[in-house]
C-alpha positions in Angstrom: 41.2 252.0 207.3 40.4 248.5 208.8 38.9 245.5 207.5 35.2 245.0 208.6 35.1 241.5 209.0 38.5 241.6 210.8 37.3 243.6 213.4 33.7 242.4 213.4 33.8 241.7 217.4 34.4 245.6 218.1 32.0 246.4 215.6 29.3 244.4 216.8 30.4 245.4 220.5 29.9 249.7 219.2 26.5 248.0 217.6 24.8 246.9 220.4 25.7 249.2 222.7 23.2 251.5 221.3 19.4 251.4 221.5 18.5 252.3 218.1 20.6 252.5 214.7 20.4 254.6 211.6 21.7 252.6 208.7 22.5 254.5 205.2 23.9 253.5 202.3 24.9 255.2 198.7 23.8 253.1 195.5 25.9 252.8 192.6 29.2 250.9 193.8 27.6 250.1 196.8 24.5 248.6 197.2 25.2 247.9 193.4 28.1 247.2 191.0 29.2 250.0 188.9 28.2 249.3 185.3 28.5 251.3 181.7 25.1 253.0 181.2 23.6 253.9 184.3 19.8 252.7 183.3 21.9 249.1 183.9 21.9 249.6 187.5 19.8 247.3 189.3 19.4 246.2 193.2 19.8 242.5 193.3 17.2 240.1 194.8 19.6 239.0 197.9 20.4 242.7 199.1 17.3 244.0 198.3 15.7 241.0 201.1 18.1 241.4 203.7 17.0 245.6 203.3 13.9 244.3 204.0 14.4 242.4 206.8 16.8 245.1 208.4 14.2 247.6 208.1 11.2 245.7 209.7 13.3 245.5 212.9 11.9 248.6 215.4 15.4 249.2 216.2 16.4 250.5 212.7 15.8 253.4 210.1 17.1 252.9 206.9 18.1 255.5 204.1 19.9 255.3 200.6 21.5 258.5 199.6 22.1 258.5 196.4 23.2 261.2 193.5 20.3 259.6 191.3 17.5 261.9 190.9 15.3 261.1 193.9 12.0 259.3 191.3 15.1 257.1 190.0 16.4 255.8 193.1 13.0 255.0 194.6 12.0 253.2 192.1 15.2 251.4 192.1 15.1 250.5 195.7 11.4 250.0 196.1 11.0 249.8 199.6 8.4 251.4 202.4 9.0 253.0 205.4 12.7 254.3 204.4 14.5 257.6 204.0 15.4 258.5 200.4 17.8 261.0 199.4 18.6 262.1 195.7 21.0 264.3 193.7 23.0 264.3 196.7 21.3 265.5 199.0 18.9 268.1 197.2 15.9 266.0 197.3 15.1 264.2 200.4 11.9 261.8 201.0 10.8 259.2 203.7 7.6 256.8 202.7 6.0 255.2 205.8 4.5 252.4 205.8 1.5 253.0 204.4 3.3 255.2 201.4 2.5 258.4 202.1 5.4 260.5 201.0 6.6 263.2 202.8 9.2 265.5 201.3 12.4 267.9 201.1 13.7 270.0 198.2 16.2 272.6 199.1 14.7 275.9 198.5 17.5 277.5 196.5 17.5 275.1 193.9 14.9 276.6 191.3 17.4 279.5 190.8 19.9 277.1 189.9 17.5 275.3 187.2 18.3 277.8 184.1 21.9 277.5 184.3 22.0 274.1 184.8 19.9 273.8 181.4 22.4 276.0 179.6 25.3 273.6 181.0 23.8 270.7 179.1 22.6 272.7 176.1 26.1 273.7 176.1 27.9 270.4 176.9 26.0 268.3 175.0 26.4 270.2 171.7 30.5 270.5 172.3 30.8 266.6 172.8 28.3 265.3 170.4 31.5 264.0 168.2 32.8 261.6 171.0 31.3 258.5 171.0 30.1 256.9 174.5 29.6 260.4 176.1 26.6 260.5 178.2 25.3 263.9 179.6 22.7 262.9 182.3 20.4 265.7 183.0 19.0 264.8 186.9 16.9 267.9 187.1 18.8 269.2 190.0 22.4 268.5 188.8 24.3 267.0 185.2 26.3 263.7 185.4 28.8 263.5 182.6 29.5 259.8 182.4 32.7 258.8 180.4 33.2 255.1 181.3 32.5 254.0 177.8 34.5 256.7 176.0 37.9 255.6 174.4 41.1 256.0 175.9 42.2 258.4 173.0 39.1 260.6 173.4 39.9 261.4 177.2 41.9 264.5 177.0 40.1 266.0 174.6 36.9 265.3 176.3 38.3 266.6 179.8 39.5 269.9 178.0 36.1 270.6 176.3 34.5 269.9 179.6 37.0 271.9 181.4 36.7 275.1 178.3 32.7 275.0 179.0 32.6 274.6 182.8 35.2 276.8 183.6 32.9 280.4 183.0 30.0 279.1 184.8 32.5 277.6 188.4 34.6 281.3 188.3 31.1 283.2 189.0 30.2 280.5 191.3 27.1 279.2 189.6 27.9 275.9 189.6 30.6 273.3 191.7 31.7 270.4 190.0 33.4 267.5 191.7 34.5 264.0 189.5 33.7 260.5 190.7 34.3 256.9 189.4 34.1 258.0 185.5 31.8 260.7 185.9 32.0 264.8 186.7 29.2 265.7 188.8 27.7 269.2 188.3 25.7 270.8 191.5 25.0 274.2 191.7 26.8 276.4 194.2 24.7 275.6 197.2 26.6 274.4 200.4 24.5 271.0 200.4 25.6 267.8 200.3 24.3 264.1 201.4 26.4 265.1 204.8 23.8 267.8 205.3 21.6 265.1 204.5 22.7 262.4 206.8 22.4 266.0 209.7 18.4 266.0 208.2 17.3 262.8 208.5 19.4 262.4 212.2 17.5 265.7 213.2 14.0 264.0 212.2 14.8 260.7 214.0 15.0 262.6 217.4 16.5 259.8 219.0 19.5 260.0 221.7 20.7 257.0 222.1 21.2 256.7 218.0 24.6 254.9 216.4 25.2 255.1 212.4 26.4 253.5 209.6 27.2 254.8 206.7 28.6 252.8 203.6 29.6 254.5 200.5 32.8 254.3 197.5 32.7 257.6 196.4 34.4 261.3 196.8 30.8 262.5 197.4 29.9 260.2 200.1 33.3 261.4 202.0 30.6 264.5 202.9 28.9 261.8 204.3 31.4 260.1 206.7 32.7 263.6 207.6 29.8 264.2 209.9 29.7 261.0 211.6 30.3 261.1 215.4 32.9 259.1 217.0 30.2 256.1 217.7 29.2 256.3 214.7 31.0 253.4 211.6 31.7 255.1 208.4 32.3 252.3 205.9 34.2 252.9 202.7 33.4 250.1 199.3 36.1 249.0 197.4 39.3 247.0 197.1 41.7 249.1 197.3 42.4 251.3 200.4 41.4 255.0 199.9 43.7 257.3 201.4 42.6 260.3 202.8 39.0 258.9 203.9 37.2 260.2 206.4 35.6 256.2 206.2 37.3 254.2 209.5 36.2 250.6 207.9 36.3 249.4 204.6 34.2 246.8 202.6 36.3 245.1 199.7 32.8 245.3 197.0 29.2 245.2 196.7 29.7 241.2 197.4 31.0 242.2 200.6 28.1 244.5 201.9 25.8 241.8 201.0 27.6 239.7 203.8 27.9 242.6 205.9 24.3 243.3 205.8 23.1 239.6 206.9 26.0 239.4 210.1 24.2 242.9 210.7 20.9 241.1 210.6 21.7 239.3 212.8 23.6 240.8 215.5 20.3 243.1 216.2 17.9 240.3 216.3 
């Protein structure tokens, strides 16, 4: 995986080369640092501009793909005329300019609804006795966010987690896949923000398209898996990930910020 700004001439070189360019860009750990309680989460002021100014350029679509419920993540971003895509991929919106919504919600997900209710009934009940626990219902999927547990709790968290889960992932109800702190339960639906990233490509229409995709998490490797060979995959964080499908890598959320102005300006 190679450093961005190390090979910036060659990146700029694959930029230009193209007439228009899809950026997209996860959230948490991304476009913002990681932090305890994920209501903390905010976009700051300098990203959030250069966003803004990226996205007014004719050249460029823009999209955040996030595992946020889809309301969350809008609201967090706050910008017009941009794709956004929650719960991974589930729930997919673009607002034009004017903020007319128009909108995606995989059709097999009401099915899943019941179960995933019963998951946090369940889960929520079995580890109401460790402190710093948080079972995040997003409507289409469960987060269970352990960042603030103690170290001693772990194992016996993971094991209660595993003891609940277990019934519901052998009859194929439900997937679950673990992130920075966090298990993430989606239901068994072969959906993910790569299918996303397919969506939003197939709505742009356009042929002469390059795009970027930054991300720091195992669910955005679904993401950089469908890239094309033109196309920059950039993984966010310090150390190297091995096994990445990502070809670049950012070192944090500092970095993108800087990566996002040089991209600025490069297609002005």
């Amino acid at each position: 995986m190679k450093d961005v700004f190390k090979n910036w001439p060659y990146i700029q070189e694959k930029i230009v080369k193209h007439k228009d360019l899809l950026l997209l860009s996860d959230f948490d750990g991304t476009l913002s640092k990681i932090v305890k309680h994920p209501h903390q989460a905010r976009l700051s002021k300098a990203i959030k501009t250069s966003l803004r100014k990226i996205k007014q350029l004719p050249c460029v679509s823009l999209g955040v793909i996030s595992g946020r419920p889809l309301k969350n993540i809008k609201k967090i971003i706050g910008l017009r005329d941009i794709y956004y895509v929650g719960n991974h991929g589930f729930e997919l919106a673009y607002i034009d300019k004017k903020g007319k919504e128009y909108l995606f919600i995989h059709p097999r997900l009401k099915k899943a609804l019941f179960i995933l209710r019963q998951i946090k009934m369940r889960l929520s009940h079995q580890l109401k006795n460790i402190e710093g626990v948080i079972v995040e219902d997003k409507h289409y999927t469960l987060s269970i966010h352990y960042r603030m547990v103690d170290k001693g709790d772990l194992k016996g968290l993971r094991q209660i987690f595993i003891d609940t889960i277990k019934p519901y992932v052998d009859s194929e109800k439900v997937k679950v896949t673990s992130g920075k702190k966090v298990y993430e339960v989606r239901p068994s639906i072969k959906w993910h923000k790569g299918q996303a990233v397919k969506r939003i490509k197939e709505f742009l229409k356009k042929r002469d398209l390059v795009t970027i995709y930054l991300g720091d998490d195992i669910t955005d490797e679904d993401a950089f898996e469908v890239l094309n060979k033109d196309d920059l995959g950039i993984y966010v964080g310090r150390r190297k990930k091995r096994g990445s499908s990502a070809n670049y890598r950012l070192k944090d959320v500092e970095a993108v910020r800087v990566f996002l102005n040089r991209l600025y300006e490069v297609i002005t």
